[in-house]
C-alpha positions as CSV (number, residue, x, y, z in Angstrom):
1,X,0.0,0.0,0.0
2,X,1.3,3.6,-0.8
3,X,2.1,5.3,2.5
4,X,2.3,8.9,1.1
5,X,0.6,11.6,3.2
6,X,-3.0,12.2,1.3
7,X,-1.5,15.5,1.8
8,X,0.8,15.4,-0.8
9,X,-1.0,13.1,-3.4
10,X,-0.8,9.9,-1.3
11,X,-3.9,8.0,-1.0
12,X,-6.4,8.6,1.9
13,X,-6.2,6.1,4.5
14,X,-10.0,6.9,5.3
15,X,-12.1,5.7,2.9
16,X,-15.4,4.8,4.9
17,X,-17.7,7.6,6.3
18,X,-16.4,9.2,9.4
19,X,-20.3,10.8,10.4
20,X,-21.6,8.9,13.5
21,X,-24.2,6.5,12.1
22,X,-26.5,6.3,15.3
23,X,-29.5,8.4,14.6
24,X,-32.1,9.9,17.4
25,X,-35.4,8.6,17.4
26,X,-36.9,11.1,15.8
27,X,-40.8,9.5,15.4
28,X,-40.6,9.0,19.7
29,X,-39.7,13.3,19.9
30,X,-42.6,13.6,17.2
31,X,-45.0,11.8,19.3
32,X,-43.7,13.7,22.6
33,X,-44.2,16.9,21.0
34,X,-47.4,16.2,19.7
35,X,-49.3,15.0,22.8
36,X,-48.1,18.3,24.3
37,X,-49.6,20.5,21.5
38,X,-52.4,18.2,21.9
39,X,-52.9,18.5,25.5
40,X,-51.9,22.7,25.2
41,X,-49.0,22.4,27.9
42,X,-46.4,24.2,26.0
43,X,-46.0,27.0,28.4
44,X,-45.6,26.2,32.2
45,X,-43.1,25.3,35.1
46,X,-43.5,23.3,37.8
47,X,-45.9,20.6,37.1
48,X,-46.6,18.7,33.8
49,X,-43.5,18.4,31.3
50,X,-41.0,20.5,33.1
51,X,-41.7,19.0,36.4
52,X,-41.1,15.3,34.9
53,X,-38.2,15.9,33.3
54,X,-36.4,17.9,36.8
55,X,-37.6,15.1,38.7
56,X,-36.2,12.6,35.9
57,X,-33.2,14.2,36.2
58,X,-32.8,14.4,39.6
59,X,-33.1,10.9,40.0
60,X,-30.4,9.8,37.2
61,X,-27.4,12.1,38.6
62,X,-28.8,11.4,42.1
63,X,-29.6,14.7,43.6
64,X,-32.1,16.4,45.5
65,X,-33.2,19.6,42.9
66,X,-33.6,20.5,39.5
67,X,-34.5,23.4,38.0
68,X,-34.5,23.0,34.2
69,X,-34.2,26.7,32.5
70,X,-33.8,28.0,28.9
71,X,-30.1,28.1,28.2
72,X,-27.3,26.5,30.1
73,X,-26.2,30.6,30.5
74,X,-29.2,31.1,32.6
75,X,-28.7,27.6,34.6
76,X,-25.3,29.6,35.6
77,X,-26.4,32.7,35.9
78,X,-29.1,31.7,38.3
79,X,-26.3,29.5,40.2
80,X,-23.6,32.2,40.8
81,X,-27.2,34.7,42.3
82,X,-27.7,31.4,44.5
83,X,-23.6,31.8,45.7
84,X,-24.6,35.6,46.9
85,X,-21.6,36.7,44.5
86,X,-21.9,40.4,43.4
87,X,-19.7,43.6,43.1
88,X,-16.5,43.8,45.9
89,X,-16.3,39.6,44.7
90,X,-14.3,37.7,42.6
91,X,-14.7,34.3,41.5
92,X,-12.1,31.9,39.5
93,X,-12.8,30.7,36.3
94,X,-10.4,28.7,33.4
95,X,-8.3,30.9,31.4
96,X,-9.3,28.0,28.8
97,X,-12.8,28.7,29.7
98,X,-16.1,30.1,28.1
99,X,-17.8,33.6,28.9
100,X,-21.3,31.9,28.8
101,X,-20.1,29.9,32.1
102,X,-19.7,33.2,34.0
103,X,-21.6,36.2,31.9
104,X,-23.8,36.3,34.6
105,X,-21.6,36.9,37.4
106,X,-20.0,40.0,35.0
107,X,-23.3,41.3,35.1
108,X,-23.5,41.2,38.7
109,X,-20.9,43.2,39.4
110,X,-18.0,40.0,40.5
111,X,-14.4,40.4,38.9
112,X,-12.7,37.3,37.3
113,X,-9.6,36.1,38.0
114,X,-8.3,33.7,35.3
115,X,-6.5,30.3,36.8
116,X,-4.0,28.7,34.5
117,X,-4.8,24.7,32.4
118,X,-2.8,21.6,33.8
119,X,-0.5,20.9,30.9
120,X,-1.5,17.1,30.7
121,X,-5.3,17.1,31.8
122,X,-6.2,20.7,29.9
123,X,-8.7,21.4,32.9
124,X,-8.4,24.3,35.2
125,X,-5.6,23.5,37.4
126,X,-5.9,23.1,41.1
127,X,-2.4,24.3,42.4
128,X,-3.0,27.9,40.4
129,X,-6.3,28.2,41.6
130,X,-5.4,27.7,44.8
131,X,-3.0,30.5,44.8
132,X,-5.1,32.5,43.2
133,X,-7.6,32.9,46.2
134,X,-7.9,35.6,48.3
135,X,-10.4,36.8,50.9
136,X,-12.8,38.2,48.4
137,X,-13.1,34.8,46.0
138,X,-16.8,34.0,46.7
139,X,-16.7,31.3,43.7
140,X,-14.4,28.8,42.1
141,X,-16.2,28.3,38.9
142,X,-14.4,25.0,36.8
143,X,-15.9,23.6,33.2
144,X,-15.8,19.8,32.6
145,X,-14.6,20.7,29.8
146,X,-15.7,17.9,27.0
147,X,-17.2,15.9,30.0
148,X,-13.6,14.9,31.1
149,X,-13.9,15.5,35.1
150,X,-12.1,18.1,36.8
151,X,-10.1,17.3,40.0
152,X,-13.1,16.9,42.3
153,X,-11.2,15.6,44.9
154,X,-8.8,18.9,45.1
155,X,-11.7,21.4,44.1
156,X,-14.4,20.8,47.0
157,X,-12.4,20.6,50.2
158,X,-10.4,23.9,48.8
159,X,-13.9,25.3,48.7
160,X,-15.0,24.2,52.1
161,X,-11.7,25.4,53.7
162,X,-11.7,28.7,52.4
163,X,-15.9,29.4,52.2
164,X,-16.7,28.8,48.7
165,X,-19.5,28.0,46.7
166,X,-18.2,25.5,43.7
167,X,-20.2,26.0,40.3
168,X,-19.1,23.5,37.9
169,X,-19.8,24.1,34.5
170,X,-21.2,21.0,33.4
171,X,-22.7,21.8,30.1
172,X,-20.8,18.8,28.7
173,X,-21.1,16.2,31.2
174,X,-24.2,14.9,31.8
175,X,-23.4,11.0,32.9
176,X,-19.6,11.9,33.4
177,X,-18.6,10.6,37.3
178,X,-16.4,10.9,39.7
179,X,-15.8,8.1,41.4
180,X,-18.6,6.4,40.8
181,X,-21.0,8.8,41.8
182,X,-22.0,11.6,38.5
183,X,-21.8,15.0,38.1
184,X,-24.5,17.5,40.1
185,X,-24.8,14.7,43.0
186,X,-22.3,15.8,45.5
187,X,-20.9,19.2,44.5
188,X,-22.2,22.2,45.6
189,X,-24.3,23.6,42.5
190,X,-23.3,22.1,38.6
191,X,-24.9,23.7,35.3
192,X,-25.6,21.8,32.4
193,X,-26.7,22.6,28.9
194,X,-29.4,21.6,26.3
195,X,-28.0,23.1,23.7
196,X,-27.7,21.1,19.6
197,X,-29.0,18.1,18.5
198,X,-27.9,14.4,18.9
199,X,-25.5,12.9,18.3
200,X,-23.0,15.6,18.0
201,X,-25.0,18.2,20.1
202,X,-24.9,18.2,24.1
203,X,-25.3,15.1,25.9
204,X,-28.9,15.6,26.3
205,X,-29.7,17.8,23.5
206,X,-32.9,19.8,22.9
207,X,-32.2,22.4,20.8
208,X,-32.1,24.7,23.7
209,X,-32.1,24.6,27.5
210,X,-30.2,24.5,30.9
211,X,-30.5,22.6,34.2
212,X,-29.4,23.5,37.4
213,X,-28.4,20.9,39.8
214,X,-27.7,20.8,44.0
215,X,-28.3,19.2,47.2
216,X,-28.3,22.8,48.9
217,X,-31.8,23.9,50.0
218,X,-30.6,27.3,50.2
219,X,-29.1,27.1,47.0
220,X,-31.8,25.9,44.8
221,X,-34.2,28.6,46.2
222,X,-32.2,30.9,45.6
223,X,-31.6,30.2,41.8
224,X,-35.4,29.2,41.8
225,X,-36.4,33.3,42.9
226,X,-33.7,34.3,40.3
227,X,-34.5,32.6,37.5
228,X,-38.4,31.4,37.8
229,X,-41.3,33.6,37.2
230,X,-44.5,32.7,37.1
231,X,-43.7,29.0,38.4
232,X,-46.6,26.9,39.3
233,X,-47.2,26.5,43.3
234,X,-43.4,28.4,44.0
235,X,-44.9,30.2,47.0
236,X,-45.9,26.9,48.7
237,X,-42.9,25.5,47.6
238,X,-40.2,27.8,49.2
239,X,-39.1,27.3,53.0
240,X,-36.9,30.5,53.4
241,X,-39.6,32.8,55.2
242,X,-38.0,36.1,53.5
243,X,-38.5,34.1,50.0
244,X,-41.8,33.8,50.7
245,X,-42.6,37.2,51.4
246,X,-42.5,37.2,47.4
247,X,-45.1,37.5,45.0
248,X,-45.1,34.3,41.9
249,X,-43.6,37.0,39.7
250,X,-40.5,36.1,42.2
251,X,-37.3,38.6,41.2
252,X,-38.6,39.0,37.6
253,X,-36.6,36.7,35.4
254,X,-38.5,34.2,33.2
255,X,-36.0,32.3,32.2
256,X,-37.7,28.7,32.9
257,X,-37.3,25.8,29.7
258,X,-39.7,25.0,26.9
259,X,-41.9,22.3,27.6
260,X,-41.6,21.2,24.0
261,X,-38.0,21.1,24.2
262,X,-37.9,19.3,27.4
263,X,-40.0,16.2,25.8
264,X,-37.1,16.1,23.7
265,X,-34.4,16.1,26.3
266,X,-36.2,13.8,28.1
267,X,-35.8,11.2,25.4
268,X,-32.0,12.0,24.8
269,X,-32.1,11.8,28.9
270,X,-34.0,7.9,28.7
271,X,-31.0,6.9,26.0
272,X,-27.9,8.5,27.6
273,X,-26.8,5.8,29.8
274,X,-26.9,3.3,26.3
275,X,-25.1,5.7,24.2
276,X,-22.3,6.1,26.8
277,X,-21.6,3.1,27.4
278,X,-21.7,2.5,23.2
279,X,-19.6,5.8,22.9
280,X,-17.0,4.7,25.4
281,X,-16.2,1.0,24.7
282,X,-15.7,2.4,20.5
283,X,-13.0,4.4,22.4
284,X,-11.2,2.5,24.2
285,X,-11.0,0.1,21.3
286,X,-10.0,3.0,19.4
287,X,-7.1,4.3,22.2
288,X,-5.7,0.5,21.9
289,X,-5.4,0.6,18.5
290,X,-3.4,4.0,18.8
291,X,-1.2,3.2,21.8
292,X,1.9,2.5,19.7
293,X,1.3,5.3,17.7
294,X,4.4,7.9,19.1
295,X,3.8,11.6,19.5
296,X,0.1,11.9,20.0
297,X,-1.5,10.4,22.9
298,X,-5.1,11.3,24.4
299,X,-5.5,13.9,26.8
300,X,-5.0,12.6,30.3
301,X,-8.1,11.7,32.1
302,X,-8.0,11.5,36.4
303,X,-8.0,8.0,37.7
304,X,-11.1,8.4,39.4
305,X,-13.7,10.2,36.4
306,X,-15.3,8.9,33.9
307,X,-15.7,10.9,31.1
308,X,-19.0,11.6,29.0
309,X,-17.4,12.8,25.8
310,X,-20.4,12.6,23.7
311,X,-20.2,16.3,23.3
312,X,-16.4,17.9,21.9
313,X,-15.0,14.2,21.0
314,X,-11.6,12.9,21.8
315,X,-8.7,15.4,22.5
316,X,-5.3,14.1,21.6
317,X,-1.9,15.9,22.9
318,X,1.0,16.3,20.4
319,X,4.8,15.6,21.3
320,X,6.5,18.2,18.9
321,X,9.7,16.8,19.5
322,X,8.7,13.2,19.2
323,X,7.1,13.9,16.0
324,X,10.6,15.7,14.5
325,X,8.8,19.2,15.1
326,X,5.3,18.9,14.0
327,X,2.5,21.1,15.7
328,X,-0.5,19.8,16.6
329,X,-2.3,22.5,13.9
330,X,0.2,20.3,11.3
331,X,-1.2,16.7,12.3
332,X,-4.6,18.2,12.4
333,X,-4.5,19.2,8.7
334,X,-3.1,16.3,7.6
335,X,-5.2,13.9,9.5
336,X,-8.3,16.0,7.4
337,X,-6.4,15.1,4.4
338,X,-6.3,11.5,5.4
339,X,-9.8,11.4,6.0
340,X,-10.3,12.5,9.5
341,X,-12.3,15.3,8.6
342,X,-13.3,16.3,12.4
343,X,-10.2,16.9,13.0
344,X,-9.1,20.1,14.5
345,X,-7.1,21.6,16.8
346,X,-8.5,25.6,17.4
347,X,-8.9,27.1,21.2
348,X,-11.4,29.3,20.7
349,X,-12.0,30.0,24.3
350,X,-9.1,31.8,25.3
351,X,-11.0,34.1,28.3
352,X,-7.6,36.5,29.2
353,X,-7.4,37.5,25.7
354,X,-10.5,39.0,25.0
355,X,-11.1,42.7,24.1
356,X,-12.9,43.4,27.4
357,X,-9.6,42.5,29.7
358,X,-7.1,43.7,26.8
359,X,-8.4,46.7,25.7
360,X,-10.6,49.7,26.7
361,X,-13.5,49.9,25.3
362,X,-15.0,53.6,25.3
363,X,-18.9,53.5,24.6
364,X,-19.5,50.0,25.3
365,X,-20.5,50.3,28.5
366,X,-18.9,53.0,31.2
367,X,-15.6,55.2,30.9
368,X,-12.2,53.4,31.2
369,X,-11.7,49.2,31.5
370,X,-15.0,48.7,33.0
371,X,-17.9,46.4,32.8
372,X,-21.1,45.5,31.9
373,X,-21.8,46.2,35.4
374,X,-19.6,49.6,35.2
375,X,-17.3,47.8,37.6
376,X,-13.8,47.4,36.8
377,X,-12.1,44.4,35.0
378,X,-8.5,43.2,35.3
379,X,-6.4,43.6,32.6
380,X,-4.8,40.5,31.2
381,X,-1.8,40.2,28.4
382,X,-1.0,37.3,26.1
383,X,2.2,35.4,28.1
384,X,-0.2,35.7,31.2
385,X,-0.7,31.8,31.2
386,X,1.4,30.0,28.6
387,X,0.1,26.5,29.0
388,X,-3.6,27.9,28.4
389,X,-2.3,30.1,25.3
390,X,-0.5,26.6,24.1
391,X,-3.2,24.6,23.4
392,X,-3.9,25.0,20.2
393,X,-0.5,24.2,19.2
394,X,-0.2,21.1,21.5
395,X,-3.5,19.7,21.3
396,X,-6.4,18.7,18.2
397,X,-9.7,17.0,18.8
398,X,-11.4,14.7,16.3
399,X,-15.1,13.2,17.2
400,X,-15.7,10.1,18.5
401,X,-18.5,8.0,18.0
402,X,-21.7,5.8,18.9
403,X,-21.6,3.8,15.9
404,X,-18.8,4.0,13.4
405,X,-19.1,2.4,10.2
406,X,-17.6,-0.8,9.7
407,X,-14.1,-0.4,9.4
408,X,-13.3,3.1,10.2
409,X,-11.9,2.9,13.6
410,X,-9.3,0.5,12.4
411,X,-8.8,3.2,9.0
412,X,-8.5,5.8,11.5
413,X,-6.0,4.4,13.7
414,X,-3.9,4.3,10.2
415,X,-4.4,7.2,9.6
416,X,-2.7,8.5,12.7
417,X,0.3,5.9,12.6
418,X,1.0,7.2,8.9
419,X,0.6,10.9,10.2
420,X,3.1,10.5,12.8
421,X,5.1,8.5,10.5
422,X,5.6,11.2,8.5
423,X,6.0,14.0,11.2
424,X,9.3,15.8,10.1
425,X,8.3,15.6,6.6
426,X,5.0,17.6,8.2
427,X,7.5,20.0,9.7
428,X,9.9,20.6,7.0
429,X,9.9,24.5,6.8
430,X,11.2,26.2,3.4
């Protein structure tokens, strides 16, 4: 067989189709959706739909309350008004992050302080956050980035020594665990999303929508005033005596889920467990075939999680020097050649570097480096955290799958022997 990289006239070493072949079951959300339209509940919260699917939920991750909101933005916003966090605060958040985790918190007023990636696990790393506390961190805020687990057992007793509330961003991790027990059952407050479609969308996809997810009873009524107006039976249902000196229209934000796109996420909910199991076993079959392969390994994952990874696929890290100088931006356009057309190695979530903390921004919103809240933001440079601004060039993804077609995992792991094969010929500069 001719071993030439496709991406210099070889042949490609994927010839079978790379899309996931498992399918939703589209005629079940059809039917879902139509008894609802039927039965006119298709705007409400706290009893019919929404109320199923909250309970539903509650009882696969093993918690006491869920609220299930519009976006996962809102689940978080609604989570960092349940910490109390607002102007005077700050709260710790990925550098490697996502401004939808911790919009809300900007708009309250809170500062960010940025926390630097662990160079093998690419999750928000526990030894700079902790030195990154100080007597006015009210959150540490952490994403599960891909639905690979972040260092539980370092994040929660640093929270409980120094005070803080722990909001994991968990838009990607519905089913991931840690240590047997998943994600939103024994933190303090976790956030996922609803947002795509399956396969490749969130875990449980519905289009749109959030959940909110704790074992705090001070904590769930607290998002539940924020973020629910209007909600069937709330007065009755809150304990907090000053709570219930509110009204049903609560604090004012409606920002409660669509009934008609819960029915659908309670379907993707009812298949989850199946399609990780079917997701995970293709990849470890997958990481075996591979393990020879030198220069690119996958992302570490901690001994104790159990990643989701429906949502983001498989992260690989790149050995430069192993691979004669090859970047990881290099192996990822050359695996597309090959076949591997998922394959892609962009950061686009680089929090530091945004406009808001690099530059004034006169007009936007007060005078000087301010706010949405008019408050002042910290002002970050690129060289701020190196490991986080190195990802792109030591790290790709490619998407994993439910149900590959026959053949491609064993096409694919060709594909990246005969890419690293032909690393330095990948790095040969003019």
């Amino acid at each position: 067989m001719d071993n030439k990289l496709a991406l210099h006239g070889g042949p490609r070493a994927v010839t079978a189709g790379v899309a996931d072949r498992w399918r939703r079951p589209i005629e079940e959300e059809k039917r879902a959706i139509g008894a609802l339209l039927e039965s006119g509940e298709i705007s409400l919260s706290g009893k019919g739909m929404p109320k199923r699917f909250e309970e539903e939920f509650a009882d696969y991750i093993g918690c006491r309350y869920v609220l299930a909101t519009s976006h996962g933005h809102t689940a978080l916003a609604s989570a960092f008004f349940a910490a109390g966090i607002g102007p005077g605060d700050e709260f710790i958040h990925p550098a490697y992050g996502y401004i939808g985790s911790y919009v809300g918190a900007l708009h309250m007023g809170a500062t960010p302080v940025f926390c630097e990636s662990h160079p093998e696990y690419l999750l928000a790393d526990p030894d700079d956050i902790e030195k990154r506390i100080t007597p006015r961190t009210k959150v540490i805020n952490p994403i599960h980035r891909f639905g690979r687990v972040c260092d539980m057992d370092r994040l929660l007793p640093m929270c409980e020594k120094h005070g803080i509330v722990l909001i994991e961003d968990a838009a990607h991790a519905h089913g991931s665990e840690w240590g047997g027990r998943r994600i939103g059952s024994f933190g303090h407050i976790a956030c996922f999303s609803c947002q795509g479609v399956l396969p490749g969308g969130k875990p449980v996809a519905a289009g749109e929508g959030g959940i909110v997810a704790t074992n705090d009873r001070e904590l769930y009524e607290r998002a539940l005033i924020y973020c629910h107006l209007h909600r069937s039976g709330v007065l009755d249902e809150l304990e907090n005596p000053v709570y219930r000196q509110l009204d049903n229209q609560l604090l004012g934000w409606k920002w409660r889920a669509h009934p008609l796109a819960l029915a659908i996420a309670q379907i993707a909910l009812r298949n989850l467990s199946e399609r990780i199991d079917r997701f995970s076993r293709v990849r470890e079959e997958f990481y075996g075939k591979i393990a020879a392969v030198r220069g690119i390994e996958p992302v570490r994952r901690y001994e104790k999680s159990k990643g989701a990874e429906l949502f983001g696929g498989l992260q690989f890290l790149v050995d430069a020097k192993a691979l004669g100088g090859a970047t990881a931006a290099e192996v990822a356009a050359a695996l597309r050649a090959e076949g591997v057309t998922t394959a892609t190695n962009e950061a686009r979530h680089i929090e530091h570097l945004r406009a808001i903390y690099t530059k004034d921004l006169p007009g936007l919103w007060g005078k000087g480096h301010v706010g949405p809240a008019d408050r002042p933001l910290p002002r970050y440079k690129r060289g701020d955290f190196p490991v986080t601004e190195s990802v792109a060039a030591i790290s790709f993804r490619i998407s994993g799958w439910i149900d590959p077609a026959p053949g491609l995992i064993d096409q694919v792991a060709c594909a990246f022997a005969k890419v690293a094969e032909h690393g330095e010929e990948l790095a040969a500069r003019d």
